[in-house]
MDTraj code that builds the backbone (N, CA, C; nanometers):
import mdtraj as md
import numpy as np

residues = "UNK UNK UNK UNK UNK UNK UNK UNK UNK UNK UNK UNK UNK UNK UNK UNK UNK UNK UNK UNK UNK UNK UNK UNK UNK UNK UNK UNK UNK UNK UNK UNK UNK UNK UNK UNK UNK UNK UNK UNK UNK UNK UNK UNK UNK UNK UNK UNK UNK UNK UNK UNK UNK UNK UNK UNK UNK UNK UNK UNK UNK UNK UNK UNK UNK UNK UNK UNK UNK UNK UNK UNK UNK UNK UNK UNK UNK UNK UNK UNK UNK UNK UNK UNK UNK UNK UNK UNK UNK UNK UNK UNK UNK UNK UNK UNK UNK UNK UNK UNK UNK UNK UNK UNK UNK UNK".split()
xyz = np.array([
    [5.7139, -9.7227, -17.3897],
    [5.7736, -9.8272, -17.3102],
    [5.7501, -9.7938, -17.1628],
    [5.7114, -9.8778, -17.1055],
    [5.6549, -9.8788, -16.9663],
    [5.7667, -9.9585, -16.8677],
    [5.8382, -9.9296, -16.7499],
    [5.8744, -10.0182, -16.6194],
    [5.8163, -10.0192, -16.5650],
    [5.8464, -10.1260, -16.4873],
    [5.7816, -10.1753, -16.3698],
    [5.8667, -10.2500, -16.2846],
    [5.8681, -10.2467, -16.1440],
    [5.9954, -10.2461, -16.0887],
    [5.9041, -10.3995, -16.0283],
    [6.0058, -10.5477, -15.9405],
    [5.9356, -10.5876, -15.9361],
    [6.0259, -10.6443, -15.7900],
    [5.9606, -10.6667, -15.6629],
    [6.0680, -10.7377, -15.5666],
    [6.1158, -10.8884, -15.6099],
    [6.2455, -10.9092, -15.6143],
    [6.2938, -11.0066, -15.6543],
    [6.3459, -11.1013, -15.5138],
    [6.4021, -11.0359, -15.4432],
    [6.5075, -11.0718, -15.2610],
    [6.4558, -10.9595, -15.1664],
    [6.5120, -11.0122, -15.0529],
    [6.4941, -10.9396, -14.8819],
    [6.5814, -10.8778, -14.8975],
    [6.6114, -10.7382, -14.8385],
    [6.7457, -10.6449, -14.8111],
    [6.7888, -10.7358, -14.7058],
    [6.9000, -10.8180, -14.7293],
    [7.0107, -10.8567, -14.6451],
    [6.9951, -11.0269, -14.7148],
    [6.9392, -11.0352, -14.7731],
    [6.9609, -11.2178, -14.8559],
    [7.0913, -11.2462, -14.8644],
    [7.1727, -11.1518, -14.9940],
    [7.2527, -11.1598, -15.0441],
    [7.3692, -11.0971, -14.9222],
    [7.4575, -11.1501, -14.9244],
    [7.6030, -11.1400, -14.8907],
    [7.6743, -11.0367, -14.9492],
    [7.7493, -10.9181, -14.8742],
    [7.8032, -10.8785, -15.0096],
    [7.9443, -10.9339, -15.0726],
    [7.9305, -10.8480, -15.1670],
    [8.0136, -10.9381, -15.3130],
    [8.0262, -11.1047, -15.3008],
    [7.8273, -11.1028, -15.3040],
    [7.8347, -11.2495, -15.3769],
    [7.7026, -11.2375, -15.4984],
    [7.6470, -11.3048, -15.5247],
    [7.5347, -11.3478, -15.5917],
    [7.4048, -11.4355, -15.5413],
    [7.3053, -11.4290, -15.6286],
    [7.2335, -11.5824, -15.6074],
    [7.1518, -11.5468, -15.7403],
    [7.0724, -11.6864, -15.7932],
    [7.0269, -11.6737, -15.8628],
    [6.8657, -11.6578, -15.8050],
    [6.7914, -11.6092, -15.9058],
    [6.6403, -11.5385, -15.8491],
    [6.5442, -11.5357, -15.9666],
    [6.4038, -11.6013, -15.9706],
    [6.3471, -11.6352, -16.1218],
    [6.2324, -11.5148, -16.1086],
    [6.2055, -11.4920, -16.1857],
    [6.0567, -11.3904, -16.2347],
    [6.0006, -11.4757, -16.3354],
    [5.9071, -11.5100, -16.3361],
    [5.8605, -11.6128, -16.4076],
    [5.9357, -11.6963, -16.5048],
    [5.9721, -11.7128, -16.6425],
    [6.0754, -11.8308, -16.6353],
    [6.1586, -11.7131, -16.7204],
    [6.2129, -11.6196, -16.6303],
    [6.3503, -11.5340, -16.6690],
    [6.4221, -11.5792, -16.5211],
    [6.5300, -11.6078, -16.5752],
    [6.6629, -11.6448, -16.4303],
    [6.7379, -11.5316, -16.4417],
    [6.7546, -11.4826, -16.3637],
    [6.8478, -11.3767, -16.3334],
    [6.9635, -11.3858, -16.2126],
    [7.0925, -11.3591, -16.2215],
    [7.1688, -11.3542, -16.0728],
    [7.1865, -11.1886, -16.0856],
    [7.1641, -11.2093, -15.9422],
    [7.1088, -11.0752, -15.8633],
    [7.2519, -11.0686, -15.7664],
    [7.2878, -10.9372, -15.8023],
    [7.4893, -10.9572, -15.6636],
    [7.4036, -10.8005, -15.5782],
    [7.4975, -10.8623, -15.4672],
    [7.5114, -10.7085, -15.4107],
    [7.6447, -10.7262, -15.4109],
    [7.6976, -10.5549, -15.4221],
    [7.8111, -10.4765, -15.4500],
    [7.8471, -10.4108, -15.3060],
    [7.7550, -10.3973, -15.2075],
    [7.7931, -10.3341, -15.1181],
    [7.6594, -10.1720, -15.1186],
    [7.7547, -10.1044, -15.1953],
    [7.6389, -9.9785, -15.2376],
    [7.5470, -10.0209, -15.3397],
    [7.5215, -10.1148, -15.4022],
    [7.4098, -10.1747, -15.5082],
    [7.3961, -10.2487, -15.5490],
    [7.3219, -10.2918, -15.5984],
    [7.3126, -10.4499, -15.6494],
    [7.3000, -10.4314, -15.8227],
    [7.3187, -10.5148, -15.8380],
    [7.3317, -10.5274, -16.0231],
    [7.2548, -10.6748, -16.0559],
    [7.1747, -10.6454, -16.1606],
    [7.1316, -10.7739, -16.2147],
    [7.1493, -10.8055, -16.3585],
    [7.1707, -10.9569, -16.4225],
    [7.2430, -10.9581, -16.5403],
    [7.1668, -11.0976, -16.5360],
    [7.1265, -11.1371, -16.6975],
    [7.0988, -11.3191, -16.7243],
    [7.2009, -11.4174, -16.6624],
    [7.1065, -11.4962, -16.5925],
    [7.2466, -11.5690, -16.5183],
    [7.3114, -11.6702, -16.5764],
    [7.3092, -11.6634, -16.7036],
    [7.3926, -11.7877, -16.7774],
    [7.5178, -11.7262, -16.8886],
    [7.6183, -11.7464, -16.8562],
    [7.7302, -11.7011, -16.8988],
    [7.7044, -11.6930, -17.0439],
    [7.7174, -11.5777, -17.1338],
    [7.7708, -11.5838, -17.2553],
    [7.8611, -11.6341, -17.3773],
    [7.9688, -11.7475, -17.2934],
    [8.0331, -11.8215, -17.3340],
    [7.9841, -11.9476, -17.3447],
    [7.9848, -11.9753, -17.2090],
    [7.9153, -12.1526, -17.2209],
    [7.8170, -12.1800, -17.0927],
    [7.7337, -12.0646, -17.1100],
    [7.6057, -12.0780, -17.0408],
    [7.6170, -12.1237, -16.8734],
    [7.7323, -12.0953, -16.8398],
    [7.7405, -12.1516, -16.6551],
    [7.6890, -12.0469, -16.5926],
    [7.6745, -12.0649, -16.4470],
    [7.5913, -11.9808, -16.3612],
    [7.6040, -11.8850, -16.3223],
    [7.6574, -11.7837, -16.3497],
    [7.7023, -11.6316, -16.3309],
    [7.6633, -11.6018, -16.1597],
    [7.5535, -11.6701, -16.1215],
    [7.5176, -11.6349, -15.9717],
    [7.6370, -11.6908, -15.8448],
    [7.6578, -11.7744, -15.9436],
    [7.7411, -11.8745, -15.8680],
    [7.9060, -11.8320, -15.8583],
    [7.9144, -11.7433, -15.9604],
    [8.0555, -11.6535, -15.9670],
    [8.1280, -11.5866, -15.8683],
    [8.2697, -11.5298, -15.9132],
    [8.2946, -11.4843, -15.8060],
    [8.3342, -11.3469, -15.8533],
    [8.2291, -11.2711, -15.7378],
    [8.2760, -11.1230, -15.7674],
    [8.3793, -11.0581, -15.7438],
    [8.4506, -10.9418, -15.8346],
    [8.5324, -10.8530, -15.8416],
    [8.5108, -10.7201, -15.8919],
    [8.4648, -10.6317, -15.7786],
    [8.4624, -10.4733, -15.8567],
    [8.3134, -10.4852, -15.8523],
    [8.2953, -10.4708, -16.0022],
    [8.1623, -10.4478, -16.0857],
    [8.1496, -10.5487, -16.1955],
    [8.2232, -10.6840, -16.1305],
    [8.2338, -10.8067, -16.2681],
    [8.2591, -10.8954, -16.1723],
    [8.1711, -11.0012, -16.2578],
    [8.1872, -11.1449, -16.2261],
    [8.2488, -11.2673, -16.2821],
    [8.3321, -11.3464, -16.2395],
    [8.4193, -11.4297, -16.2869],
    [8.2704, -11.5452, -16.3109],
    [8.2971, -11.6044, -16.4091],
    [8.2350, -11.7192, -16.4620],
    [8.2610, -11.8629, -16.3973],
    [8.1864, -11.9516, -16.2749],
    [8.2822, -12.0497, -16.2424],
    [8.2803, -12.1553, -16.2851],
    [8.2412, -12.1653, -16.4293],
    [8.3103, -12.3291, -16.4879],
    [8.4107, -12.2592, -16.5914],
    [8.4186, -12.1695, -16.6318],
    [8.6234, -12.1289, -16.7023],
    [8.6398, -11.9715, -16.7144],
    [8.6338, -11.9046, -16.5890],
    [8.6640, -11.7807, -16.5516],
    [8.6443, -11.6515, -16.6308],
    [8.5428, -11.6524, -16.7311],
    [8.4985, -11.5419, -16.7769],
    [8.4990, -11.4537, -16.7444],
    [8.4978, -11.3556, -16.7088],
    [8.5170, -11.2090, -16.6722],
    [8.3526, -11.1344, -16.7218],
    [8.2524, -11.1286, -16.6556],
    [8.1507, -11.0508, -16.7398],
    [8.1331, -10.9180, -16.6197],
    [8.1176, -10.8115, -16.7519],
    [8.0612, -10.6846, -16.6472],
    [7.9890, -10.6886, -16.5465],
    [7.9347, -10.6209, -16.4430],
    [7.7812, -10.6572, -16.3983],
    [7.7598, -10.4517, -16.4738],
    [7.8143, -10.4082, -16.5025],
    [7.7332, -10.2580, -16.5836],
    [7.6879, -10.2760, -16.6723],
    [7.7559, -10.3430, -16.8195],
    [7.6833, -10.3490, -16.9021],
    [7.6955, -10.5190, -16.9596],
    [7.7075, -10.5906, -16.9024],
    [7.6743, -10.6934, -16.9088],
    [7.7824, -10.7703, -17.0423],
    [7.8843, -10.7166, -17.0874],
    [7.9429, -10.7910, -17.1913],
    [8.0770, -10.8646, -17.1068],
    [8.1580, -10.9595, -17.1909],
    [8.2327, -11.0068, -17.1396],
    [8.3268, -10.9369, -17.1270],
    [8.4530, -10.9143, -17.0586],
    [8.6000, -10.8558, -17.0879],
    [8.6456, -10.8596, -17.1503],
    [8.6794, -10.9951, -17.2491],
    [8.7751, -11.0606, -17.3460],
    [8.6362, -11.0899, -17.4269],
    [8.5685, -11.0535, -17.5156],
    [8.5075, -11.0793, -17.5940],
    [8.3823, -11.1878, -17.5748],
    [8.4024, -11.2629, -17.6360],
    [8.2576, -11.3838, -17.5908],
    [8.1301, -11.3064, -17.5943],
    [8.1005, -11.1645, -17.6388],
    [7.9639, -11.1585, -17.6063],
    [7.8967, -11.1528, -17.4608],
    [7.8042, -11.1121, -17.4911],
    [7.7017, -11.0169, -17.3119],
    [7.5882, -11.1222, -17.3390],
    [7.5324, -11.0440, -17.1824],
    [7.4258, -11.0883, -17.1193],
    [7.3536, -10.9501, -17.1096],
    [7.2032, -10.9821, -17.0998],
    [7.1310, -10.8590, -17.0299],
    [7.0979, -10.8441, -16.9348],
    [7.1103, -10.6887, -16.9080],
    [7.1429, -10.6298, -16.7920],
    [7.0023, -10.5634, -16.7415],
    [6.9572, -10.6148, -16.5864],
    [6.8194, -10.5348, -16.5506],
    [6.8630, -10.4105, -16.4690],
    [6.8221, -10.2924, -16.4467],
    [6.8208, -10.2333, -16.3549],
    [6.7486, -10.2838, -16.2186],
    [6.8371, -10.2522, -16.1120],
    [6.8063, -10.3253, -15.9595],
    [6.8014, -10.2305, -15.8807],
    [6.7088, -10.1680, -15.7865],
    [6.7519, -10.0754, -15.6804],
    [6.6678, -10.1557, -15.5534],
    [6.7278, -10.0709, -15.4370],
    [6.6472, -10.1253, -15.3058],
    [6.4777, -10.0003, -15.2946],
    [6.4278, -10.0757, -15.2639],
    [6.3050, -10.0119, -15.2244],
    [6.2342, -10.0679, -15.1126],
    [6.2297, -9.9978, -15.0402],
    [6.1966, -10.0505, -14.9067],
    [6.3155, -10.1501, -14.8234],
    [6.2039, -10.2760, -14.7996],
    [6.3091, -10.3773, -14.7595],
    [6.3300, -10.5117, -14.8403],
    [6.3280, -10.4569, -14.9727],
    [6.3448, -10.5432, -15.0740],
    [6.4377, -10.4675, -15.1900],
    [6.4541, -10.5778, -15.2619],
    [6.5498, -10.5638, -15.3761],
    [6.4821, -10.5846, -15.5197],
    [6.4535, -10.4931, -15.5615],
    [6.3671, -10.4982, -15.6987],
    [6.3899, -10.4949, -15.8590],
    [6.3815, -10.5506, -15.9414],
    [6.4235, -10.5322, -16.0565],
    [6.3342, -10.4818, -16.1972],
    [6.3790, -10.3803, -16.2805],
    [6.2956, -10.4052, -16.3722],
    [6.2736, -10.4641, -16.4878],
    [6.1369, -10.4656, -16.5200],
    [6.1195, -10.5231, -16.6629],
    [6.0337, -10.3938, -16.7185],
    [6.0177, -10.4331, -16.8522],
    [6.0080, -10.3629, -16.9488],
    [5.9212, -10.4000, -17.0026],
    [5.7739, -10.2821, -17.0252],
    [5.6758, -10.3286, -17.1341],
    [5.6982, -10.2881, -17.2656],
    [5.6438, -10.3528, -17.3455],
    [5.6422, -10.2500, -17.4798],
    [5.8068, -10.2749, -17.5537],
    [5.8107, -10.1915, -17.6256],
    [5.9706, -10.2492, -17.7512],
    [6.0309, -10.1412, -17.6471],
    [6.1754, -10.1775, -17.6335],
    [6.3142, -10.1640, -17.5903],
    [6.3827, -10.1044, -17.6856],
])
top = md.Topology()
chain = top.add_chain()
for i, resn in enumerate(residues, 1):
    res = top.add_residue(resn, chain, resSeq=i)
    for name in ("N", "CA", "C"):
        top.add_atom(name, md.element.get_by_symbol(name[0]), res)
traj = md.Trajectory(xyz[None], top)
């Protein structure tokens, strides 16, 4: 299994503790900064598919904003059950914000 890290945003796009959503070819991802890091997770809620980018952060979790889900941004599952999302690794490199993907089986 191979990464590959890929720039997704500018260091300073994002706001901190907010989101946005950000595509890599037709994968959507919302991308938050935390302050010290950014976290990336599928941006469609596990419950009923709303915009996770669009959420509102708390901690290391994002509230869901069409009926307040609670999802990690660590490992991507909900609080109260409902099932996860997947989770990319995100770091800064340079003056960008990069994420990876994954060749090969996971």
């Amino acid at each position: 299994m191979t990464v590959q890290w890929f720039p997704v945003a500018e260091l300073g796009a994002i706001p901190k503790n907010e989101g946005r959503k950000v595509s890599f070819g037709e994968i959507e991802i919302a991308l938050f900064n935390l302050g010290e890091e950014y976290r990336a997770v599928d941006n469609r809620c596990p419950h009923k598919q709303g915009p996770l980018a669009d959420g509102i952060v708390s901690g290391k979790s994002v509230f869901c904003p069409l009926h307040s889900l609670n999802v990690s941004l660590e490992n991507g599952c909900a609080i109260r059950g409902a099932g996860c999302v997947k989770v990319y690794p995100a770091k800064v490199m340079g003056a960008r914000v990069c994420v990876a993907f994954y060749e090969g089986k996971q």
